[in-house]
C-alpha positions as CSV (number, residue, x, y, z in Angstrom):
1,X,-24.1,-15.9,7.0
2,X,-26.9,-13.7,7.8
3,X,-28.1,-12.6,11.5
4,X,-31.2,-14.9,11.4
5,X,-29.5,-18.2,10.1
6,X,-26.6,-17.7,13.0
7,X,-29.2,-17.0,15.4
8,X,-31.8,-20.4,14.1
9,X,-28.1,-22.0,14.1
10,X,-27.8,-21.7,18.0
11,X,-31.4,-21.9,19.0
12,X,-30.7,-25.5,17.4
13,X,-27.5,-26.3,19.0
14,X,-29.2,-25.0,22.2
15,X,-31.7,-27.4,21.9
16,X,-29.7,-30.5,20.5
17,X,-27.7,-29.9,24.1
18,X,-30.7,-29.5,26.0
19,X,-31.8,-33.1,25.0
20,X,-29.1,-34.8,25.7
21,X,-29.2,-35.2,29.7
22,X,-25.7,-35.4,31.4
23,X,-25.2,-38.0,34.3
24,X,-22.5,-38.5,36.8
25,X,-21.8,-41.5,37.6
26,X,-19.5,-43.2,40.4
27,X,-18.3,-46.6,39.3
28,X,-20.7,-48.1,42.6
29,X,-23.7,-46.0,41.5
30,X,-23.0,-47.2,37.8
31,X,-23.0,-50.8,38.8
32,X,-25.7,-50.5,41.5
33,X,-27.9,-49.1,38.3
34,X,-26.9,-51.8,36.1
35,X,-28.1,-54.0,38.0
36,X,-31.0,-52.6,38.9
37,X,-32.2,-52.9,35.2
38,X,-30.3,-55.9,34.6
39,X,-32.6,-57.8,31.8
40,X,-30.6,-61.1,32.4
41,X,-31.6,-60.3,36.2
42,X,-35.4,-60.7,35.4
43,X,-35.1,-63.6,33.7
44,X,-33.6,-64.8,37.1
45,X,-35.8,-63.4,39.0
46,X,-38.6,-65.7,37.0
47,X,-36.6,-68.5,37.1
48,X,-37.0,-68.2,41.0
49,X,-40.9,-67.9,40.7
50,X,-41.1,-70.8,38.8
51,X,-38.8,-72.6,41.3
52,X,-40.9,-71.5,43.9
53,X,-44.1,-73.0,42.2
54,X,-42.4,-75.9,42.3
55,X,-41.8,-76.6,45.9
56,X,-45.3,-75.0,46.4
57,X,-46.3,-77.8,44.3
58,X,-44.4,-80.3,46.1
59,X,-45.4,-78.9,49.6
60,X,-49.2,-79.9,48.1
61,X,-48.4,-83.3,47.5
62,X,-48.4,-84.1,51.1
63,X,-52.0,-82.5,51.7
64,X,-55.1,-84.1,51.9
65,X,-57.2,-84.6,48.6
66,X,-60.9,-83.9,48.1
67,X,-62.9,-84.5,44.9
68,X,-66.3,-84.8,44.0
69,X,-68.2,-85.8,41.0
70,X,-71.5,-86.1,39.6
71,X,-73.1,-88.1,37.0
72,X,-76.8,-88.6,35.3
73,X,-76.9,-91.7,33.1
74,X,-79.8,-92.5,30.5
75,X,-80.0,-96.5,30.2
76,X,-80.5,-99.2,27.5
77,X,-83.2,-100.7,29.6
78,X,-81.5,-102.6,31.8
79,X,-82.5,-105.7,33.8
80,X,-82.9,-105.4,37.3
81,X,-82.9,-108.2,39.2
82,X,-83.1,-107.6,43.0
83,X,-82.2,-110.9,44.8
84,X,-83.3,-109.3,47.9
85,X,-87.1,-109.3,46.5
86,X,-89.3,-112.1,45.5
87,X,-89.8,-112.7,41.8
88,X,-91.9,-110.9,39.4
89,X,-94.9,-112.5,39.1
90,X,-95.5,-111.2,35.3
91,X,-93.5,-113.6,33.6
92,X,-90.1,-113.4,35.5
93,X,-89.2,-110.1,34.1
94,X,-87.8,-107.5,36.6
95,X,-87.8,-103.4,36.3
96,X,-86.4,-102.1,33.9
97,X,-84.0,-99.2,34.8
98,X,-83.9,-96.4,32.0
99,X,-81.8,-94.0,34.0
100,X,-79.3,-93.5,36.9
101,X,-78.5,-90.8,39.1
102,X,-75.0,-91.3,40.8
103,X,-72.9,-88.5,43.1
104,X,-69.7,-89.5,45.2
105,X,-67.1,-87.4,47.2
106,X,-63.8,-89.2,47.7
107,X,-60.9,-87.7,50.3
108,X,-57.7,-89.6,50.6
109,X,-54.9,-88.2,52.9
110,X,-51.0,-89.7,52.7
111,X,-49.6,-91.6,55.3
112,X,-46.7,-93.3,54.0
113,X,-45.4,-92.8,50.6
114,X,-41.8,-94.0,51.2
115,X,-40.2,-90.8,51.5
116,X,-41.2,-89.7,48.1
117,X,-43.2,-86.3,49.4
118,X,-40.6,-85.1,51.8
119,X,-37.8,-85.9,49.8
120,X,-39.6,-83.9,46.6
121,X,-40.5,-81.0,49.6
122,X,-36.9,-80.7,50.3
123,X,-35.2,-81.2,46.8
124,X,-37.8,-78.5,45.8
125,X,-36.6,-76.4,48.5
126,X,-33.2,-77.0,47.6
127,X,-33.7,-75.8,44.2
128,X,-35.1,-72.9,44.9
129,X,-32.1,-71.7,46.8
130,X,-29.9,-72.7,44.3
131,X,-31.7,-70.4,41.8
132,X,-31.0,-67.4,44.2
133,X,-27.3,-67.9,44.3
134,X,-27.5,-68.5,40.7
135,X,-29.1,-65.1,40.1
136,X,-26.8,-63.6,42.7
137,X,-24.1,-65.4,40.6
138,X,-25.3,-63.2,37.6
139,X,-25.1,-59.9,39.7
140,X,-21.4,-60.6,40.1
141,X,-21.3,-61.0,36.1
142,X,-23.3,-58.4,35.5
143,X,-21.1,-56.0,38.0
144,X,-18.0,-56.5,36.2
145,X,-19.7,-55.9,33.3
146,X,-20.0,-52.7,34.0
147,X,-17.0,-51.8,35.5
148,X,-15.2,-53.2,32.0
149,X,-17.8,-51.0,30.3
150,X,-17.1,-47.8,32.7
151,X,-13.6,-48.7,32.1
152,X,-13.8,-48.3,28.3
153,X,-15.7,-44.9,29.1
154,X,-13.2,-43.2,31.7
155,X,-10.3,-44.0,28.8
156,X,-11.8,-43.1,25.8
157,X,-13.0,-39.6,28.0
158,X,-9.0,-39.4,29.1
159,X,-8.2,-39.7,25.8
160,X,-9.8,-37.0,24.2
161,X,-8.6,-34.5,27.1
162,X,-5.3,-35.5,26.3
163,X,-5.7,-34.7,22.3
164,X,-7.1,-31.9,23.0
165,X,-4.8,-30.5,24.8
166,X,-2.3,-31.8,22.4
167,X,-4.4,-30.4,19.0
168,X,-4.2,-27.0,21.3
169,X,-0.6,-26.7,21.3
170,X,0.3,-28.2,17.7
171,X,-2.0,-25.3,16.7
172,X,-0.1,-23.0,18.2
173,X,2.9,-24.4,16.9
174,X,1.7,-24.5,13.3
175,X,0.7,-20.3,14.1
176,X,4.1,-20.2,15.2
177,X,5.5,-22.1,12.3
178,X,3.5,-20.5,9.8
179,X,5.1,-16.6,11.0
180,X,8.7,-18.2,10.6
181,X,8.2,-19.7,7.2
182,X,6.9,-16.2,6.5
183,X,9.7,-14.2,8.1
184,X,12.0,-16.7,5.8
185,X,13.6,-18.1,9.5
186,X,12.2,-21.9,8.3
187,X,11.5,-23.9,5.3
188,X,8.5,-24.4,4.1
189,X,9.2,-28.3,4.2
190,X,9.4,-27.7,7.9
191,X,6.2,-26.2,8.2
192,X,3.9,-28.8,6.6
193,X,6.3,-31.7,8.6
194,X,3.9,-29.7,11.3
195,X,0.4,-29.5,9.7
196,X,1.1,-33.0,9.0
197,X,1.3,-34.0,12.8
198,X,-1.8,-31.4,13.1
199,X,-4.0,-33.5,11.0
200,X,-2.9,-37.1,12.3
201,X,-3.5,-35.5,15.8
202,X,-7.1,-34.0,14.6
203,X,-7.6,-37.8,13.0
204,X,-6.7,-39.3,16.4
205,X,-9.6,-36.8,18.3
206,X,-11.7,-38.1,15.9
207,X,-11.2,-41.7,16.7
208,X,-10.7,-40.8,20.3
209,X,-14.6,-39.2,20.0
210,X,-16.1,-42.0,18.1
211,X,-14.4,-44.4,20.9
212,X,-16.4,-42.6,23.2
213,X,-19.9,-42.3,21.8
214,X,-19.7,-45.9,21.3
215,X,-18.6,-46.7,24.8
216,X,-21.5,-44.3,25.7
217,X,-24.3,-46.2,24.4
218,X,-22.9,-49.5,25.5
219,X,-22.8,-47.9,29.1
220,X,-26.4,-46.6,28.7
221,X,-27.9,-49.4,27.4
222,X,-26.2,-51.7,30.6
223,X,-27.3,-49.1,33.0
224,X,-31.1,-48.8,31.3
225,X,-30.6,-45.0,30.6
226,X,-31.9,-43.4,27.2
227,X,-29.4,-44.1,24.8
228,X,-28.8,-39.9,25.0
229,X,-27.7,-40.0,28.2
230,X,-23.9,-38.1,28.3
231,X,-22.3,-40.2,31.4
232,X,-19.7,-37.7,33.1
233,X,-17.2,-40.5,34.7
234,X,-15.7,-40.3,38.2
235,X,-12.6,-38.7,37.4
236,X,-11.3,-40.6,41.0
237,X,-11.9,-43.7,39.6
238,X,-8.7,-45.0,38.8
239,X,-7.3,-43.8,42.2
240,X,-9.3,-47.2,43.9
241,X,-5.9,-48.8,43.3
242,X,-5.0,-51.4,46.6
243,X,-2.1,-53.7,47.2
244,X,-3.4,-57.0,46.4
245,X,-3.4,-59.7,49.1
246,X,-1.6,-63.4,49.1
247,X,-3.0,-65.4,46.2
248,X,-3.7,-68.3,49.1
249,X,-6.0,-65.3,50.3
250,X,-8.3,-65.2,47.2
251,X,-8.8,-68.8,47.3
252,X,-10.0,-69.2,50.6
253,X,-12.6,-66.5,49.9
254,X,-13.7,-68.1,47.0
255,X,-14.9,-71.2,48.8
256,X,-17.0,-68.9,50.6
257,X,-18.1,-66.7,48.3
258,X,-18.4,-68.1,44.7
259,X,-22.4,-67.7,44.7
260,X,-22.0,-70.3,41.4
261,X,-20.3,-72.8,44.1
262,X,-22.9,-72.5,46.2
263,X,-25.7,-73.2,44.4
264,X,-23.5,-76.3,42.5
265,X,-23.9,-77.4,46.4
266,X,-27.6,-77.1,46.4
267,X,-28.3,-78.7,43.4
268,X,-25.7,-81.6,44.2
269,X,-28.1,-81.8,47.7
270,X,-31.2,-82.0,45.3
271,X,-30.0,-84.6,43.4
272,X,-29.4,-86.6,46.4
273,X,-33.0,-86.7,47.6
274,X,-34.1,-87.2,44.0
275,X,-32.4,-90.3,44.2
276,X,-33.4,-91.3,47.8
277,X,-37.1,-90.7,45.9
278,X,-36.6,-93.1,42.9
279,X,-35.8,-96.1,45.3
280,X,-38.9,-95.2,47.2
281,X,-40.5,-95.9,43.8
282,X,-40.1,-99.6,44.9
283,X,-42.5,-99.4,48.2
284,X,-46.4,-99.1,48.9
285,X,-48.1,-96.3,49.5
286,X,-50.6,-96.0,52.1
287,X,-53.0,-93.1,52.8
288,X,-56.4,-92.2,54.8
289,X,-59.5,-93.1,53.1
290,X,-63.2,-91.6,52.8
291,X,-66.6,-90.9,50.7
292,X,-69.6,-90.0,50.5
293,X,-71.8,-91.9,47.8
294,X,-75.3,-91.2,47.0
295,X,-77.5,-92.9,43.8
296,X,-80.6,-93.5,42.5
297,X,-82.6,-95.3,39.9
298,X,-86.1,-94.0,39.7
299,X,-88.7,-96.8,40.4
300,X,-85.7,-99.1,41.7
301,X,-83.0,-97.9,44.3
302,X,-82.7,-95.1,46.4
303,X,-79.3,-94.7,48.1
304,X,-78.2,-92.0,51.0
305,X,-76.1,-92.0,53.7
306,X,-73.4,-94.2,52.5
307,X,-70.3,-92.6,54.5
308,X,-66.9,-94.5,54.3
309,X,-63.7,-94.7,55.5
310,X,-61.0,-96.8,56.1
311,X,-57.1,-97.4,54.7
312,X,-56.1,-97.6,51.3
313,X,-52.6,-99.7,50.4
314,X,-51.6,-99.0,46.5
315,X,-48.1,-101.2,45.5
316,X,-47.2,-101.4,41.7
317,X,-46.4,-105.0,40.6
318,X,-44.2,-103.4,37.6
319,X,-42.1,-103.0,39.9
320,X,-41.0,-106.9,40.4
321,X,-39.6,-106.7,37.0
322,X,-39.4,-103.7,35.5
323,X,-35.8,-101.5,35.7
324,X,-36.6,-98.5,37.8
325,X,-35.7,-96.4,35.0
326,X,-36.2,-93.0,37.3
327,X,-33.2,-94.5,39.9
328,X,-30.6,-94.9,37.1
329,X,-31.9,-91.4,35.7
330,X,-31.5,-89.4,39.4
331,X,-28.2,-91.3,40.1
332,X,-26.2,-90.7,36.4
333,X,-27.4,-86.7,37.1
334,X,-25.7,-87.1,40.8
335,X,-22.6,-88.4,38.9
336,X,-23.0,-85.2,36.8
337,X,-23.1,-82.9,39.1
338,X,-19.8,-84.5,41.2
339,X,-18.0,-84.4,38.4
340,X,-19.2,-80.4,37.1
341,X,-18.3,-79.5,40.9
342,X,-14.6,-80.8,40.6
343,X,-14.3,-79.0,37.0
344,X,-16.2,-75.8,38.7
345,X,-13.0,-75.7,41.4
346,X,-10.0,-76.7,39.2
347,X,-11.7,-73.6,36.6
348,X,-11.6,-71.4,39.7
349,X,-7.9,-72.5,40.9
350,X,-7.1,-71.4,37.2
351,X,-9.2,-68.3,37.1
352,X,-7.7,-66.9,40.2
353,X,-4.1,-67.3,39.5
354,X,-4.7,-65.8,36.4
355,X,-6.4,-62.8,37.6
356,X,-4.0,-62.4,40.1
357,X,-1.1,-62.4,37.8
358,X,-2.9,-60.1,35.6
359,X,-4.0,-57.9,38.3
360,X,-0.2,-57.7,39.3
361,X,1.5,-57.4,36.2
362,X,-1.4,-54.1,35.2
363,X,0.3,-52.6,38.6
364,X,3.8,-53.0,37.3
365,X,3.5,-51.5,33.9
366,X,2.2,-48.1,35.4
367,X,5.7,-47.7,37.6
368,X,7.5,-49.1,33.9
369,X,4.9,-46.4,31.9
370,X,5.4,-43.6,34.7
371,X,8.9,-44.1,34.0
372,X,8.6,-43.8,30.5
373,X,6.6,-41.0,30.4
374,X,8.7,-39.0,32.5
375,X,11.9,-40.2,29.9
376,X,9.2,-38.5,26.9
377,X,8.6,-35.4,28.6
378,X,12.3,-34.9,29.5
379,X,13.4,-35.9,25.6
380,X,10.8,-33.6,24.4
381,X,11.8,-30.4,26.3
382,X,15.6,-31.2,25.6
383,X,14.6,-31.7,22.0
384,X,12.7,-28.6,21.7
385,X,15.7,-26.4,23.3
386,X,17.8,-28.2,20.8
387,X,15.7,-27.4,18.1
388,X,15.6,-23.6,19.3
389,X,19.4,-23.3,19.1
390,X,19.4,-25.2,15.7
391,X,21.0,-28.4,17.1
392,X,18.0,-30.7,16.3
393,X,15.2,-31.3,13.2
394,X,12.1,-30.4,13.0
395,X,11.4,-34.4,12.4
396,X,13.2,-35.2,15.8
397,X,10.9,-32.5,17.4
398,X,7.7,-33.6,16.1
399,X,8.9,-37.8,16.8
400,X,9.8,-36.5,20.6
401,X,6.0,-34.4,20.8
402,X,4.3,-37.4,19.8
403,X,6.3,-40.3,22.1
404,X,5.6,-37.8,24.7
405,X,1.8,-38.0,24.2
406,X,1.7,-41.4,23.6
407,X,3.5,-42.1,26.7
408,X,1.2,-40.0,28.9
409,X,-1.8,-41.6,27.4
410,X,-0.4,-45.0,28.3
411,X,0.3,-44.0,31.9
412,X,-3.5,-42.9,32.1
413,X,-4.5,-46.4,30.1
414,X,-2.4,-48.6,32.6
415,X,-3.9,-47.1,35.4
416,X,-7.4,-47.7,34.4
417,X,-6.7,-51.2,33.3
418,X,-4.8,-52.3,36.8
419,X,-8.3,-51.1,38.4
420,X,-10.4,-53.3,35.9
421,X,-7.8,-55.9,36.7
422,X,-8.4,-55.7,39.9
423,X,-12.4,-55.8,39.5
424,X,-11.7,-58.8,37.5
425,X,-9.9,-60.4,40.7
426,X,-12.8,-59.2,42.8
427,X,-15.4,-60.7,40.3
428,X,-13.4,-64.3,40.1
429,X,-13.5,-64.7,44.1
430,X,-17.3,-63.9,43.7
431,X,-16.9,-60.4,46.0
């Protein structure tokens, strides 16, 4: 290779490396940025808006109205007869009226509607705050999220440190290998049992690497970073492991903290004024009354000035024999919503003993992994001494290498899931 292609060679690797921005990330700063630039989170975010318009609308209803209107009329020469005026002395006929000029301003305010404002004021508010928890619901979600997806990250990185490492020293071995075949000290049968773990191992690192730049893009695309974005993972993170507390613990917190619980409660308080609405469907409504009306038909009448006020009763007479329709509606949703709140608990009893079990049996396997790996690394160095003073195979020495690997890679893997077991726990009480 000549001096100019090694030298276009690294200005492009320098460059390729350059654009790729490297991040470290704490598990906290991870979720805080997740969501931050939550999508699912701005679609809550609008669902509050458009909760809030509602009990702005609703606030509105029990506000005074105003409306004016204006109209010019061309007639089919009408017959005016004025009783208040003698007859026409041509004939009997009166004016004739070929146009009208009428304006009006009408204001009603509410005085009694039966409840049905203030009960739409408050089920509107009520809403409203059920929204928030729900979106603070989704923040929990989205959290763990996360945290499964940092997870995924921190053991796909561990991984490939421990296959390195491993590749490292199975190519030393094959070095070594390679000078004893050569010296005539080994077989050559012997040797390529080595290359052969080589090449799985390399094919492992591989996998271990694609693992990882799949888990990487996942993460970026949760955290809204450019899907370039190297994320360098708290190497601390799976040292966040604490003793778990009585399971009677978690349930009491999650009566006070389950944000989906919450707003159940809300909406459960919505539909009870929904309903104490509907049966006001059944009484008058009375309101404040007033107007302004001016008209005029040229040649004929000439009206100003004509102010009123007074009270204004308004009962529908469907309503003697007509099924109130929106009653049955508000009280089947109340029976709805009891019955999703008793499912909601019983799903939450069954979620946190499950988590918890989980959460405790994760714990336990590192002590039984720990144990295991300590067995592998013990069997491996006994093996290889055998092996030096001809008492053991090269097959049992490559079978004790790789148990030995495997075993510290599970130790690293258990640890990482007890602390996403944990987060699961966490998410299920609604911390």
């Amino acid at each position: 290779m000549t001096k100019n292609k090694i030298t276009a060679l690294f200005l492009f690797a320098t460059a390729l490396l350059q654009a790729q921005e490297k991040r470290l990330l704490t598990l906290d700063e991870a979720v805080s940025l997740g969501i931050q630039n939550s999508k699912n989170l701005k679609i809550d975010r609008a669902k509050i808006e458009e909760a809030t318009a509602n009990y702005l609308e609703a606030k509105n209803n029990r506000l005074p109205s105003l409306k004016a209107s204006a109209s010019a009329l061309a007639l089919a020469n009408a017959n005016v007869d004025l009783k208040i005026l003698p007859p026409s002395q041509n004939g009997g006929n009166g004016p004739k009226a070929n146009s009208a000029f009428l304006g009006q301003i009408s204001a009603s305010m509410p005085l009694y509607a039966g409840g049905k404002i203030k009960y739409g004021i408050q089920s509107a508010e009520y809403l409203v705050e059920a929204s928030k928890l729900s979106a603070e619901n989704d923040k929990v979600a989205i959290a763990f999220n996360v945290s499964q997806a940092y997870n995924n990250l921190f053991k796909a990185n561990q991984a490939i440190k421990v296959l390195e490492e491993n590749l490292t020293a199975s190519q030393k071995r094959d070095e070594s290998f390679q000078k004893l075949e050569n010296n005539g000290i080994i077989a050559r049968n012997d040797r390529l049992k080595a290359n052969l773990q080589t090449s799985n191992i390399e094919l492992q690192l591989l996998e271990a690497h694609n693992n990882f730049n799949i888990a990487t893009v996942n993460m970026d695309l949760l955290l809204g970073l450019p899907e370039t974005t190297e994320i360098e993972i708290d190497q601390n993170y799976i040292s966040e492991l604490t003793e778990n507390q009585p399971v009677s613990y978690y349930m009491n917190q999650a009566i006070s903290n389950r944000k989906d619980l919450q707003a159940l409660a809300y909406q459960r308080k919505a539909a009870e004024l929904v309903t104490k609405a509907a049966k006001a469907e059944n009484l008058p409504t009375i309101a404040l009354t007033g107007g302004y009306i001016a008209a005029e038909v040229p040649k004929i009448l000439t009206v100003t000035n004509a102010a009123n006020i007074g009270l204004g009763i308004q009962y529908n007479l469907d309503n003697l024999w007509k099924k109130n329709s929106a009653l049955l509606k508000a009280q089947s949703r109340e029976k709805q919503l009891e019955a999703t709140n008793d499912l909601l608990n019983d799903q939450i009893k069954l979620d946190i003993n499950r988590d918890y079990q989980n959460s405790e049996y994760a714990k336990k396997k590192i002590a039984v992994y720990e144990k295991a790996a300590a067995q592998a690394n013990e069997n491996y160095r006994v093996t290889k001494n055998k092996y030096e003073n001809g008492l053991a195979t090269i097959t049992e020495l490559l079978d004790a290498d790789a148990a030995q690997v495997s075993a510290n890679v599970n130790v690293i893997n258990a640890k990482a899931d007890a602390a996403l077991a944990y987060r699961k726990l966490l998410q299920t009480v609604g911390l």
